[in-house]
C-alpha positions in Angstrom: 0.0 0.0 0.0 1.7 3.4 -1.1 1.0 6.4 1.5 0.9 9.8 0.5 3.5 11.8 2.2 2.8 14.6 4.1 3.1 17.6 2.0 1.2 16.3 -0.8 -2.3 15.8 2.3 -1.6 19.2 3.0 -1.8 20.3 -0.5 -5.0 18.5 -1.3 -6.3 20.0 2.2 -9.8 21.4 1.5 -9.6 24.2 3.7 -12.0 26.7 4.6 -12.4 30.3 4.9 -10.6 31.5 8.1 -13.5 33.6 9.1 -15.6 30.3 9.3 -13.1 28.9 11.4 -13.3 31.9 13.7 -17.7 30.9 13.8 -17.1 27.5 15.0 -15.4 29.4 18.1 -17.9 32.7 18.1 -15.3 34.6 16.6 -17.0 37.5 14.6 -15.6 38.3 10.9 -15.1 42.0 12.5 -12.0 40.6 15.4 -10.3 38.4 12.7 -7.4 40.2 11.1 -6.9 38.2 7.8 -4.0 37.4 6.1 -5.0 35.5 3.2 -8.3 33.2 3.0 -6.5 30.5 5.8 -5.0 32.5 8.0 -5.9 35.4 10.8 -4.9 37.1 13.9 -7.6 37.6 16.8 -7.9 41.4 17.6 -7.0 42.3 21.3 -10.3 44.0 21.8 -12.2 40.5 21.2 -9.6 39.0 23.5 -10.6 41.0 26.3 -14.2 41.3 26.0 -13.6 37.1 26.6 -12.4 37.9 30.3 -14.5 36.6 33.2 -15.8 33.3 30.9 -15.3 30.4 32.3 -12.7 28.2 31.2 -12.5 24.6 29.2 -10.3 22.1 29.9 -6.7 22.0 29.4 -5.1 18.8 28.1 -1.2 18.9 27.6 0.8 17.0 25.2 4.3 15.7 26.0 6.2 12.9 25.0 9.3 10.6 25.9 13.0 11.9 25.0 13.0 12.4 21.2 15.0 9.6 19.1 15.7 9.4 15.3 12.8 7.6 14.9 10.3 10.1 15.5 7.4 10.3 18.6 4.9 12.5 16.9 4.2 14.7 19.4 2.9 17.7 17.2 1.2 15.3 15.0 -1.2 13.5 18.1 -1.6 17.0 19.1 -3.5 17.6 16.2 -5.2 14.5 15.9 -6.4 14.5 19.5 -8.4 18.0 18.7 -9.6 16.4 15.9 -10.8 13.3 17.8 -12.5 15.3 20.4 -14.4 17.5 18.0 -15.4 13.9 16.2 -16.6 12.9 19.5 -19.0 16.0 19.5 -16.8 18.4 21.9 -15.9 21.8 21.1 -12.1 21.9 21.2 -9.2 23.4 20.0 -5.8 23.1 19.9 -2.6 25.3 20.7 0.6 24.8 19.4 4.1 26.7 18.6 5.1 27.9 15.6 7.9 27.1 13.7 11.4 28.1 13.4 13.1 28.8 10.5 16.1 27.4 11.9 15.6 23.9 12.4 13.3 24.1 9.0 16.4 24.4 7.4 18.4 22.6 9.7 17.4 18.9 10.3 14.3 18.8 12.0 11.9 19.8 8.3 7.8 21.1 9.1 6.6 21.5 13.0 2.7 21.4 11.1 1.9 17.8 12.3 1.6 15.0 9.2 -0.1 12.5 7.7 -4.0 12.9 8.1 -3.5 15.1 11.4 -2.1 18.5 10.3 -2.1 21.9 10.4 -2.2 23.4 7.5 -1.5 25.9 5.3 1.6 24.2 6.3 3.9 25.8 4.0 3.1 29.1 5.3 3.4 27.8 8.6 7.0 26.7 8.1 8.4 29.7 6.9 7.2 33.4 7.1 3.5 32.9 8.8 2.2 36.0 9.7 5.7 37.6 10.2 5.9 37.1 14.0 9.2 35.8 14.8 10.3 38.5 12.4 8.9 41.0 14.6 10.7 39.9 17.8 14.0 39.3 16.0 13.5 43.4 14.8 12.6 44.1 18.6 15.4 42.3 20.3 17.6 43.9 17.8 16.3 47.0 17.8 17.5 46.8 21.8 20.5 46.0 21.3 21.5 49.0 18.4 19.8 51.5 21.2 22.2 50.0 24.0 25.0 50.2 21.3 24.5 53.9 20.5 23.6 55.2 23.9 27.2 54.1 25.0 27.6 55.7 21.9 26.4 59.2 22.4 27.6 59.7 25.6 26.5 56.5 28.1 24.6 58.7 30.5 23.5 55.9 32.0 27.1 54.9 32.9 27.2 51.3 31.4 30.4 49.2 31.6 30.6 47.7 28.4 32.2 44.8 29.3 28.8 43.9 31.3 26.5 44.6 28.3 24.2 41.6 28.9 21.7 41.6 26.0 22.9 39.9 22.5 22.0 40.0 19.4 19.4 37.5 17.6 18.4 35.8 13.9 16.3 33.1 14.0 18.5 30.6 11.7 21.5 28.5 13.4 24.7 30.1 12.5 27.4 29.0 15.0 29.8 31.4 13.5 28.1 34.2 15.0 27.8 32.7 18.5 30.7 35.1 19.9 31.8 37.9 17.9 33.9 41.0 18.0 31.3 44.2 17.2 32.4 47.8 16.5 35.4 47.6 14.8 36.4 49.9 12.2 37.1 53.1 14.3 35.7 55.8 16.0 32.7 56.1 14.2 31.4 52.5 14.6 31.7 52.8 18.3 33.0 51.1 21.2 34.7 47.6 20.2 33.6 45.0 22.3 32.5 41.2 22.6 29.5 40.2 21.3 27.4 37.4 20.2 24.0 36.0 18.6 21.8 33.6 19.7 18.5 32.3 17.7 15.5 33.9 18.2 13.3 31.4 19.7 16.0 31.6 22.7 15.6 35.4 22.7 14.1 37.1 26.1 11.3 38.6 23.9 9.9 35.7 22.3 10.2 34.5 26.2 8.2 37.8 27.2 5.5 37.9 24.5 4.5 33.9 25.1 4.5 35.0 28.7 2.3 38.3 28.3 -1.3 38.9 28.8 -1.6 42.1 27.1 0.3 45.1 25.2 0.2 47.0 28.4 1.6 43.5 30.3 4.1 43.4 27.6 6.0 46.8 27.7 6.0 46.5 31.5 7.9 43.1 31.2 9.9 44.6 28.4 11.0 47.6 30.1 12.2 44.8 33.1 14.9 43.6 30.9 18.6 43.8 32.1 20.6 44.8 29.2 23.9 46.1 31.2 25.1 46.7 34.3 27.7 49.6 35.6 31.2 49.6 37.5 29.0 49.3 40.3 27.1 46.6 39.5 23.8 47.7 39.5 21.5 47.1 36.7 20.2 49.0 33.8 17.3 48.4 32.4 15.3 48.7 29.0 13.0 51.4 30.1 16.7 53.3 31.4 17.2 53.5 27.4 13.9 54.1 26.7 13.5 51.7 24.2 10.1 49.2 25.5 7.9 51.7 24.0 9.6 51.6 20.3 9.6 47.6 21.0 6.1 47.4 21.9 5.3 49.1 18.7 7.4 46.3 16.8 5.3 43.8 18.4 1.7 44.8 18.6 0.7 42.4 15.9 2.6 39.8 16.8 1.0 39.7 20.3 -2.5 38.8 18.7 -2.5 34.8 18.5 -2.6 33.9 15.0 -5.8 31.3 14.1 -5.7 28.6 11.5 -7.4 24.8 10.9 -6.5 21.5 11.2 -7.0 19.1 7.5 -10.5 18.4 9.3 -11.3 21.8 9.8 -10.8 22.1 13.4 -9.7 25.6 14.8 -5.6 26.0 15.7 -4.2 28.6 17.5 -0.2 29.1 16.5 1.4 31.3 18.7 4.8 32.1 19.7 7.7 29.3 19.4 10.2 29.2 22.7 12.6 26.1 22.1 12.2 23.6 25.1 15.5 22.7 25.1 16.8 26.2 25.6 13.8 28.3 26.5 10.4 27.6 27.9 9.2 25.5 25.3 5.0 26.5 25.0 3.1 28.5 23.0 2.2 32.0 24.1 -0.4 32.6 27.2 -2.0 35.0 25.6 -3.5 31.7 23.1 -4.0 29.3 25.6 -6.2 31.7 27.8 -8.0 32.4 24.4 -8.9 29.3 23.6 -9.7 28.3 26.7 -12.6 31.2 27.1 -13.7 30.0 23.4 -13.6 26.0 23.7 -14.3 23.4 26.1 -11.7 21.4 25.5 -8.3 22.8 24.2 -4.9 20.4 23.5 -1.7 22.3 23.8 1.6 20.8 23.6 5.2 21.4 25.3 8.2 20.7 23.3 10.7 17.9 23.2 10.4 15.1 26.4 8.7 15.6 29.6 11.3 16.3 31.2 12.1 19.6 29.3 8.8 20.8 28.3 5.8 19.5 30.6 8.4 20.0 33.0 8.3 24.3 32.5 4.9 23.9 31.5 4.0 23.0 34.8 6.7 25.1 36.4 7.1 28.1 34.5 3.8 28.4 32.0 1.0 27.4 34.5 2.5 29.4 37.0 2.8 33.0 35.3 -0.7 32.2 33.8 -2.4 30.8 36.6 -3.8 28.1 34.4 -3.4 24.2 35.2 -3.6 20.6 32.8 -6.5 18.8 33.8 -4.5 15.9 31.6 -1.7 14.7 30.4 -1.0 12.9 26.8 2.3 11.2 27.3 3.2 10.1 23.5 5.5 6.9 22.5 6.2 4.8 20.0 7.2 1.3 19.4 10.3 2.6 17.2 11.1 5.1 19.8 11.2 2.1 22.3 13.1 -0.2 20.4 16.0 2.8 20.5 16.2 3.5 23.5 16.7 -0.6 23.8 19.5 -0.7 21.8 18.6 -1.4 18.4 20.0 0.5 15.4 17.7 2.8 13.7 18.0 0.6 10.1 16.8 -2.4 12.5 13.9 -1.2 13.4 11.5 -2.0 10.7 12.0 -6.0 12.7 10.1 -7.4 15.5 11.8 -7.2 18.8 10.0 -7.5 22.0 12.8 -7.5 23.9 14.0 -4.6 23.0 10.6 -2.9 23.5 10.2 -4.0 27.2 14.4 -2.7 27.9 13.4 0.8 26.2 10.1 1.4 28.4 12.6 2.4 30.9 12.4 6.1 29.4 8.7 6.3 29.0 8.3 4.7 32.7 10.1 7.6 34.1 8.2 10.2 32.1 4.8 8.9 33.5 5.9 9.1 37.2 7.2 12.3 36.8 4.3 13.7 35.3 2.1 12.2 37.8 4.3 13.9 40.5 2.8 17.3 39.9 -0.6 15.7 39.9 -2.0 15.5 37.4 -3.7 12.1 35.6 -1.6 10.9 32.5 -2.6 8.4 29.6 -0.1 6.9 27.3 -0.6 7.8 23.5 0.9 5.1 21.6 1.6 6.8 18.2 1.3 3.8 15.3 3.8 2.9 12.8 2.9 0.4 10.0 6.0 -1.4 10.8 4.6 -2.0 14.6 3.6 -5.5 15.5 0.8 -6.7 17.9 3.3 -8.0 19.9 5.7 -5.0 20.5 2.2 -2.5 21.4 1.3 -5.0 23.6 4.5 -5.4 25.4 4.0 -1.0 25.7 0.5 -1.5 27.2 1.3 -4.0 29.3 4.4 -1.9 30.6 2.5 0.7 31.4 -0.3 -1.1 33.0 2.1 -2.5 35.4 2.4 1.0 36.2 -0.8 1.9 36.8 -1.6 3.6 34.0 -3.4 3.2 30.4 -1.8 3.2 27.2 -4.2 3.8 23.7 -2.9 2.4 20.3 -3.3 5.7 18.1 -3.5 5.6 14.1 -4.0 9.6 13.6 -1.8 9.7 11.2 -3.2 7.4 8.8 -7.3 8.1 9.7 -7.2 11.2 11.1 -9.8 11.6 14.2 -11.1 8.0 13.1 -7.9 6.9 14.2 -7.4 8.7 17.8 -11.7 8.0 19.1 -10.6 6.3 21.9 -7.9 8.1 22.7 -9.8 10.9 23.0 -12.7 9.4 24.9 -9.9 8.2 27.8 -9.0 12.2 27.9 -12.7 13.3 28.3 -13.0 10.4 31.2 -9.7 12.0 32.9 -10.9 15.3 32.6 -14.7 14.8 33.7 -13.6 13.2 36.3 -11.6 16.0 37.6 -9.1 13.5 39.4 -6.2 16.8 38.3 -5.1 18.1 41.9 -1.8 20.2 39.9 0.9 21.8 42.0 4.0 22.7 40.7 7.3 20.9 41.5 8.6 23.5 44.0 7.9 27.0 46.1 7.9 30.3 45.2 10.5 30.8 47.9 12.8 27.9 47.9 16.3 29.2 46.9 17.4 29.5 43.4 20.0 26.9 43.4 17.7 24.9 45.7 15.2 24.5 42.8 17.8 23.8 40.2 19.0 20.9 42.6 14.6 19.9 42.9 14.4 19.6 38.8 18.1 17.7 38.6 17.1 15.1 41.5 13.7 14.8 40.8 13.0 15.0 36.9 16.4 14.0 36.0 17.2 11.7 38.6 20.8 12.9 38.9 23.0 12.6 42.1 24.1 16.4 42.6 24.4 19.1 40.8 28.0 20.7 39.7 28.2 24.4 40.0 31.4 26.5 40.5 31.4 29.0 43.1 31.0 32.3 40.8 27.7 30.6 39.4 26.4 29.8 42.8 27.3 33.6 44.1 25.5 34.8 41.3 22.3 33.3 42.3 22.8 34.6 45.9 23.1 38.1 44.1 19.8 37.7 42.1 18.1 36.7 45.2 19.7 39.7 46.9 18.3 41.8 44.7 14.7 40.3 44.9 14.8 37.8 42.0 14.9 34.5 44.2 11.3 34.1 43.8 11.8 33.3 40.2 11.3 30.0 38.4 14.3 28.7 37.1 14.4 27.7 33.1 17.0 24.9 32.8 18.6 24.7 29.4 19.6 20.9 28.5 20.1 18.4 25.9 16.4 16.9 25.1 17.9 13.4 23.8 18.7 12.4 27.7 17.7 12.5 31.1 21.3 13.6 31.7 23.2 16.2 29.7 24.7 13.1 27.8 22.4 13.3 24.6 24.1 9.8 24.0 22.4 8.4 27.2 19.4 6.5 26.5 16.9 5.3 28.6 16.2 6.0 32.6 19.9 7.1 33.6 20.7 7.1 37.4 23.9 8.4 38.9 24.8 11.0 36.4 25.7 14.7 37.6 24.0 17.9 36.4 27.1 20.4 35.2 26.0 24.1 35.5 27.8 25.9 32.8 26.0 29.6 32.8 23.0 31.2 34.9 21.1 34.3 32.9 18.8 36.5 34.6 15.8 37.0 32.3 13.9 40.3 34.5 11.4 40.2 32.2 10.1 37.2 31.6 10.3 36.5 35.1 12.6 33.6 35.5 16.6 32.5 35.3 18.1 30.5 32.7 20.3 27.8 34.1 22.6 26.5 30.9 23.8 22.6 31.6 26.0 20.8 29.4 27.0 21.6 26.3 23.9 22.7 25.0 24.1 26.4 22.6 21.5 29.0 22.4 22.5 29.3 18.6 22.2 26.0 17.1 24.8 25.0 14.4 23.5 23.5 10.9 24.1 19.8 10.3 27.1 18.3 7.9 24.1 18.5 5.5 21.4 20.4 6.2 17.5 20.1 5.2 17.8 23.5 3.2 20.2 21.4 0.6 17.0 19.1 -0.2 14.3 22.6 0.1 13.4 24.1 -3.5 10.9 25.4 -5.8 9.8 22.6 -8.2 8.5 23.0 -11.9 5.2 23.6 -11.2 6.3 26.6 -8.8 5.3 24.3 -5.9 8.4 23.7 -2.5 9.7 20.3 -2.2 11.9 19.4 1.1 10.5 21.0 3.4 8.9 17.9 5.3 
């Protein structure tokens, strides 16, 4: 049986018009900003006329440790909204949008795929609605103010060596990680080190998914620390006077930007912090919108539980002051049979064995997410290569466990496929058995809390910080910023910061590379391992195999 591949679905999607997309939700024609017929952005105004609704239920998305052969977290997103609209709910979904730089790096589309998709998915991909362009302008725009107020005169006394705020583009270019800027004389400036790092890591994407409003917005983009002086004290944004101009840069992009599933079903895409070095969710501002507008709505955090659901829960639901009534925890067969041991070119063969040695991973995913509370169901995401064997040797796993895992076959039948999974999810919600509380207090110290997530999500031993990293955090909780969550920055192939470490590692350490203070967004950035805040391309890249074809039409971009 040939399949069609994912980009030619999309392209025989029969979409309609957004603005009847915005009806199924009771969004008027009037508070949909159009671009195109399949695309919009929700005006403010509608937004806030929604406040004082009650709410729908939130169902999160996660998934084990990402391997080469794929968990399809994005794409049972998708197809659970689908299914639960099948099942006569009124749901939506909210998901990230995409990043050029992994588009053209190795990871392709972030639309979904097969029958369960976002589309138009090549818009999606690339520009959209211009968003991520907006914040790289912002962020930038920052740093050529903090440039040329040293510039003319540095009234505000900043030590360049301390500038704190770099530059952004949202492709992976490791060449521009640490740079030398103003060079060329006295007219370019003060020379000084520099660097970039890709947008999606950038303290304003971080602010904008975080925001409520415009007004919520400036404030937390005034808070920024861009520099500090000989003294040590901070400046801010707002001591340059450049959160207003910033605003201005992002008033569109603050409005959450609607589209449809291939079934019709209304998507929210909104804001795109990676999980492995940011936040990981899409914007609050989307999530709080849907939920006002549908009973149910499925959102997604990126990469494994122990990255995303983990500052979902920790970081996300606690700026919002919004909780999951469930938890999706996706798998696969394949997925298991890597983290078993078996080569990626083996997998298409039966091996049971390896199957029940790679639950390990999803085992410790499930009891992590049900250590915050909340109720969590297994997703089993089908590959025509699975056997009857191999799913049952995942549902029997996770029986043993005390949980329930649901063969899914979204990809190939669309909401047909995912019925029961999403009849498990309305069970788990109705019930209301979700009694959410985050991982740790408000007020433990910072380090304290990395030392919580390493221990408790990770399962490592200690945690190895030099004594200038741990005297910073002291500072920052001097100067009223222990309160803060703490945004840990980490390899999402491993427990550990090993990305070659498979499985349900024990005994490994946590190293503590750099801390960043992100005022604004309201938490600190705690960088383990080796991981890079600006992403390198692969020996060959996706962008080789991404063109125009005859017709006009891309190629390569799943």
């Amino acid at each position: 049986m040939a399949f069609k591949t994912d980009i030619e679905i999309a392209r025989e999607a029969n979409k309609k018009p957004i603005q009847e997309i915005g009806a199924k939700l009771g969004i008027p024609s009037d508070d949909l900003l159009p671009f195109g017929h399949d695309k919009a952005k929700v005006s403010a105004e509608f937004i806030k006329a929604q406040e004082g609704k009650k709410d729908g239920k939130l169902i999160l998305v996660t998934a084990i440790n990402p391997t080469p052969a794929g968990e399809g977290k994005t794409t049972t997103t998708v197809g659970l909204g689908d299914g639960l609209n099948a099942i006569g709910k009124n749901a939506a979904i909210c998901i990230r949008e995409a990043s050029l730089g992994p588009c053209f790096g190795m990871k392709g589309g972030a639309a979904g795929g097969g029958y369960a998709q976002v589309v138009p998915m090549e818009d999606m991909n690339l520009h959209f609605t211009g968003d991520f362009h907006a914040i790289t302008s912002a962020h930038n725009l920052l740093s050529a103010m903090i440039d040329n107020h040293v510039y003319w005169g540095n009234e505000q006394q900043i030590d360049i060596r301390r500038i704190a705020w770099r530059r952004v583009m949202d492709m992976n270019d490791r060449a521009l990680r640490q740079i030398t800027a103003s060079l060329g004389g006295v007219a370019n400036g003060f020379p000084r080190e520099a660097g970039f790092d890709i947008t999606v890591a950038s303290e304003v994407m971080a602010i904008l998914c975080l925001s409520n409003n415009l007004e919520d917005l400036q404030k937390r983009l005034g808070d920024i620390i861009v520099a500090y002086r000989r003294d040590r004290t901070p400046v801010y944004c707002r001591d340059i006077k450049a959160d207003g101009a910033m605003t201005v840069l992002l008033k569109d992009a603050m409005q959450p930007n609607l589209v449809q599933t291939l079934e019709n079903n209304p998507a929210f895409v909104h804001g795109g912090p990676f999980a492995n070095i940011a936040h990981g969710c899409n914007s609050v501002v989307a999530t709080k919108t849907a939920l006002k507008l549908a009973d149910y709505v499925v959102t997604e955090a990126g990469f494994g539980a122990d990255l995303g659901a983990e500052k979902f829960m920790n970081i996300k639901c606690r700026k919002a002051g919004i909780s999951p009534d469930a938890v999706v925890l996706v798998a696969t067969v394949r997925a298991m049979k890597m983290n078993g041991g078996v080569a990626k070119a083996d997998l298409g063969e039966e091996n049971v064995d390896a199957v029940g040695s790679g639950c390990a991973n999803l085992g410790r995913h499930i009891e992590n997410v049900k250590s915050f509370g909340v109720p969590v169901v297994v997703a089993i995401n089908h590959f025509v290569t699975d056997t009857d064997a191999e799913v049952q040797a995942v549902k029997d796993y996770v029986a043993s466990l005390g949980t329930e895992a649901i063969l899914c076959k979204h990809w190939a039948h669309g909401s047909e496929g995912v019925k029961d999974l999403a009849e498990q999810v309305v069970k788990m919600a109705e019930s209301e058995m979700a009694a959410f509380h985050p991982l740790y207090p408000d007020d433990m110290p910072l380090f304290e809390k990395v030392e919580t997530i390493a221990k408790r999500i990770y399962r490592a031993d200690e945690v190895l910080a030099d004594k200038k990293i741990r005297d910073q955090l002291k500072a920052w909780e001097a100067d009223g910023y222990g309160n803060l969550p703490v945004c840990m920055a980490k390899t999402q192939y491993s427990f550990s910061t090993d990305p070659n470490l498979r499985g349900a590692p024990t005994g490994h350490s946590l190293p503590v590379r750099e801390v960043r203070l992100s005022a604004g967004a309201g938490f600190i950035v705690v960088i383990c391992g080796e991981i890079m805040t600006m992403p390198g391309l692969p020996r060959v890249p996706s962008a080789e195999q991404i063109m125009l074809n005859d017709d006009g039409l891309i190629e390569g971009l799943f």
